[in-house]
C-alpha positions as CSV (number, residue, x, y, z in Angstrom):
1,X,21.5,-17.2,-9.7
2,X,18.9,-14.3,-9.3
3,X,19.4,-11.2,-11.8
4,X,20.6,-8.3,-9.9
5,X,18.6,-5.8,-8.6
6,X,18.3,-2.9,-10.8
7,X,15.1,-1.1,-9.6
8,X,12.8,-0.7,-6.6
9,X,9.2,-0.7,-6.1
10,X,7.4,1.1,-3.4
11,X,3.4,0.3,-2.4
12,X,2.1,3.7,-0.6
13,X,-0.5,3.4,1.5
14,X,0.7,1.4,4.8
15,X,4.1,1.3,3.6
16,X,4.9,4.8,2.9
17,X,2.7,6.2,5.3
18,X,0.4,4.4,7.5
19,X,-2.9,5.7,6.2
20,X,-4.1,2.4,6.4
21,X,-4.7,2.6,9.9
22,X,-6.9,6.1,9.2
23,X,-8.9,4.6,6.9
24,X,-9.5,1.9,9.3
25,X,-10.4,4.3,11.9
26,X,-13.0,6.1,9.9
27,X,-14.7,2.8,9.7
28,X,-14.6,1.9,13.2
29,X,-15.7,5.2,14.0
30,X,-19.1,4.4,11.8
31,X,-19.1,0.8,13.1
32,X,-19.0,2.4,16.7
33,X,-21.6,4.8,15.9
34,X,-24.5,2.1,14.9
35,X,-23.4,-0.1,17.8
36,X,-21.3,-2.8,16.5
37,X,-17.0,-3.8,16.4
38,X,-15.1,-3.8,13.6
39,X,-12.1,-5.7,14.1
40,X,-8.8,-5.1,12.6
41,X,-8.4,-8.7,11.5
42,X,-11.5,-8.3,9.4
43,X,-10.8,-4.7,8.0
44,X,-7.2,-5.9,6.9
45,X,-8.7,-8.4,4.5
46,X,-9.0,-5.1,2.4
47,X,-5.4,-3.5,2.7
48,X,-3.7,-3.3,-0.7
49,X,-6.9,-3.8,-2.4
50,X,-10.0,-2.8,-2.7
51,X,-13.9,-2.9,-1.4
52,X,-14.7,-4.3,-4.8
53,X,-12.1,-7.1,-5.0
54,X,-12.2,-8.2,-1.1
55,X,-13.8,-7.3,2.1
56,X,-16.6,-4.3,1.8
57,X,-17.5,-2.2,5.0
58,X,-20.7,-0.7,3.5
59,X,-21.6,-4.4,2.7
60,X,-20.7,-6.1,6.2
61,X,-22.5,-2.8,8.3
62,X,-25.6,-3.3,6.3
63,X,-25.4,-7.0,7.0
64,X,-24.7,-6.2,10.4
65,X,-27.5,-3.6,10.8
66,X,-30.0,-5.2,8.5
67,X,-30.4,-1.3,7.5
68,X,-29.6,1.0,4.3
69,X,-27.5,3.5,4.3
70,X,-26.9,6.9,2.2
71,X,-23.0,5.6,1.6
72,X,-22.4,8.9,-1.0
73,X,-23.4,11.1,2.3
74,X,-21.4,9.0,4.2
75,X,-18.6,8.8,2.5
76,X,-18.3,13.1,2.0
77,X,-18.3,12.7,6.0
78,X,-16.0,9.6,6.3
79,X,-13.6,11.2,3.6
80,X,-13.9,14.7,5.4
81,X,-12.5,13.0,8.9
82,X,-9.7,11.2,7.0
83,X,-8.5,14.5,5.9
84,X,-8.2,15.8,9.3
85,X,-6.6,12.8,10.0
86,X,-4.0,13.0,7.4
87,X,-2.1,16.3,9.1
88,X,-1.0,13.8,11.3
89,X,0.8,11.5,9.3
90,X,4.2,11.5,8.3
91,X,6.8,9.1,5.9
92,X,7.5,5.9,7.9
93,X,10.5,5.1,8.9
94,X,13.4,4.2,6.4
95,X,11.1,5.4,3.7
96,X,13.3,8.4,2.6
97,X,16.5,6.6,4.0
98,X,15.5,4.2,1.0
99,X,14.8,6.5,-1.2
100,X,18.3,8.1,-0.9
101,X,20.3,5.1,-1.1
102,X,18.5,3.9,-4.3
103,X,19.9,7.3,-5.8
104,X,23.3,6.5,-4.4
105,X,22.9,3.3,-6.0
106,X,21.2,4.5,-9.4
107,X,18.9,2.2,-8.8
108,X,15.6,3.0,-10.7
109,X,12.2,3.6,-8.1
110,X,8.6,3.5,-8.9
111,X,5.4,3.6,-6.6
112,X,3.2,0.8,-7.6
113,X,-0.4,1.6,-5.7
114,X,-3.8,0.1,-5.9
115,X,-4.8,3.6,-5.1
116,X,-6.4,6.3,-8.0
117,X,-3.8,8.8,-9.1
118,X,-5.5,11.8,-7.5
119,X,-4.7,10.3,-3.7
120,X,-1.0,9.1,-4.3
121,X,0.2,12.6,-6.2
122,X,-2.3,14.4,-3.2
123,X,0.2,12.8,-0.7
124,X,3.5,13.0,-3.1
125,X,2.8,17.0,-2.7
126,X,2.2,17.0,1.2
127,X,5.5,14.7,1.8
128,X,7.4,16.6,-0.8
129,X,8.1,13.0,-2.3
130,X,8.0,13.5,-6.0
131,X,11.5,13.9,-6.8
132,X,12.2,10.6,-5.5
133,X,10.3,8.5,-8.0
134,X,11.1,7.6,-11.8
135,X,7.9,6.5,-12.0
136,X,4.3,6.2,-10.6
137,X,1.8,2.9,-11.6
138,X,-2.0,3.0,-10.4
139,X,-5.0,0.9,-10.4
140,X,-5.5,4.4,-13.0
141,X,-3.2,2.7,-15.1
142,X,-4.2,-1.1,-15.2
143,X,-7.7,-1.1,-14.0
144,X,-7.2,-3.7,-11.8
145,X,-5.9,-3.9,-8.3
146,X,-3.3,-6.2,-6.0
147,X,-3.4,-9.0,-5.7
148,X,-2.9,-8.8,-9.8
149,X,0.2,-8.4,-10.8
150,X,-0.3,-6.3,-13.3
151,X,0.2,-2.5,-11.6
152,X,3.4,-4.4,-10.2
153,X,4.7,-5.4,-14.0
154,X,3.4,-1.4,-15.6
155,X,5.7,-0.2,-13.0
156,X,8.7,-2.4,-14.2
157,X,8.0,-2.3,-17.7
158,X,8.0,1.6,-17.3
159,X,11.2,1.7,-15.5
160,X,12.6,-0.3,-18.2
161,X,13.3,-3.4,-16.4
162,X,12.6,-7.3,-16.0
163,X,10.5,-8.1,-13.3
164,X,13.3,-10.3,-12.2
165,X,15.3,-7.6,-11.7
166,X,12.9,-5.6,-9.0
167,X,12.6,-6.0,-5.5
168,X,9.7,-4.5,-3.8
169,X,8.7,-3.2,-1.0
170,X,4.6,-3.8,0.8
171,X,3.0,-4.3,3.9
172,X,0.1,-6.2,2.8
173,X,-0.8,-9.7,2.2
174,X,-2.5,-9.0,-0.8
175,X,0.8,-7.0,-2.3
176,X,2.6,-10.1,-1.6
177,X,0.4,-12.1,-3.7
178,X,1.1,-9.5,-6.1
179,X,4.8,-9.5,-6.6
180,X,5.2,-13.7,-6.2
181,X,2.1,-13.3,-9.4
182,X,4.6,-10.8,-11.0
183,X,7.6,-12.7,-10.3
184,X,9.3,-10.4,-8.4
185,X,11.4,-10.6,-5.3
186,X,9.3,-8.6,-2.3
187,X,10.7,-7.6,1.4
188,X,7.6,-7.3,3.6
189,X,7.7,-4.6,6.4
190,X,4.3,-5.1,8.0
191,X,2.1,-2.0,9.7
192,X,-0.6,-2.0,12.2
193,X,-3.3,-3.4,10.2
194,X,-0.9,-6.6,8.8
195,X,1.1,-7.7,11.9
196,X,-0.9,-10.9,12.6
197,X,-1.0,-11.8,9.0
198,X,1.0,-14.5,7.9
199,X,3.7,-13.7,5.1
200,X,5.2,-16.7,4.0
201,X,7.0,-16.6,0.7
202,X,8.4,-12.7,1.2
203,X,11.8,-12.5,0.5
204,X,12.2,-10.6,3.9
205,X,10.0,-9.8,6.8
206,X,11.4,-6.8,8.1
207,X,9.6,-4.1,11.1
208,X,10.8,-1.3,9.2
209,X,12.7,-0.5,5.5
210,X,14.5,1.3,8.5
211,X,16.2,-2.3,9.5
212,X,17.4,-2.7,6.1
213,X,20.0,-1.4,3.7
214,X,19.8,-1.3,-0.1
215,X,23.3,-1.3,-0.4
216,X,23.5,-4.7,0.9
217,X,21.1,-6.1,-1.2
218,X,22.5,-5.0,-3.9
């Protein structure tokens, strides 16, 4: 029989807010702007991870393009448009509706991000989000990224917990990879750049963590 479920582990980006589909539009925007697609499908190879670890934009455009690029100069202009972008975005649904029932529950919660520190406690400010974690893991923290487990297994071991005993929450293939690698149980609620991927192996495939209740997990 499973070991109950004592904590929770959120990813961020895509799951807490969708800011995977900004960063995607900043790249399409550039891929628009030197005359060629970028298609979702391709870009999503990278959700949850990295450009170092999985598919690189800079690398696909100059193979596209045959050109080279000034990617520092870009990237101050790519990273200034993803800011504007950002004022727009807001905690998916279910996220805070989770968040409260896990305190109900005294269930323990961590963020567990391939992100740097800087951009998840950036974010934790604008959604006023803080309060609601015990406990925050980076790729800061492990020096690697998802699909390694081991950002997944800082987070549990700082919460004080077997990995058996966490359930996590993603929306990426490559965070799914993650938790089975960390032997963790991990619900799946998919965003616009992971619909048409294939999660076989999640614990639950859900739209939303607004169609599910921790309580019953529990």
């Amino acid at each position: 029989m499973p070991l109950p479920i004592r904590a929770v582990i959120f990813d961020f980006d895509g799951l807490v807010v969708d800011t995977e589909s900004t960063g995607y539009l900043t790249w399409k925007e550039i891929f628009d702007a030197h005359g060629y697609h970028l298609p979702v499908d391709r870009y999503a190879q990278v959700v949850g991870s990295d450009f170092n670890n999985s598919y690189d934009p800079r690398r696909d455009l100059e193979q596209l393009t045959g050109g080279d690029f000034d990617w520092d100069a870009m990237e101050v202009k790519r990273r200034g448009r993803e800011t504007e972008l950002r004022h727009t975005l807001s905690t998916l649904p279910g996220v805070v509706d989770r968040l409260v029932e896990a305190a109900s529950l005294t269930l323990r919660t961590a963020i567990a991000s391939s992100s740097p520190r800087s951009w998840i406690d950036s974010w934790m400010v604008q959604l006023s989000l803080r309060d609601h974690f015990h406990h925050i893991s980076t790729v800061d923290d492990t020096g690697k990224v998802k699909p390694d487990p081991s950002i997944f297994l800082h987070a549990a071991e700082s919460l004080g917990v077997d990995p058996a005993e966490v359930v996590i929450f993603e929306d990426s293939l490559n965070g799914l990879r993650a938790a089975q690698a960390a032997g963790m149980r991990c619900i799946v609620a998919p965003g616009p750049m992971t619909r048409h991927l294939d999660f076989t192996g999640a614990w639950r495939q859900v739209g939303s963590l607004a169609e599910i209740s921790l309580r019953d997990l529990v």
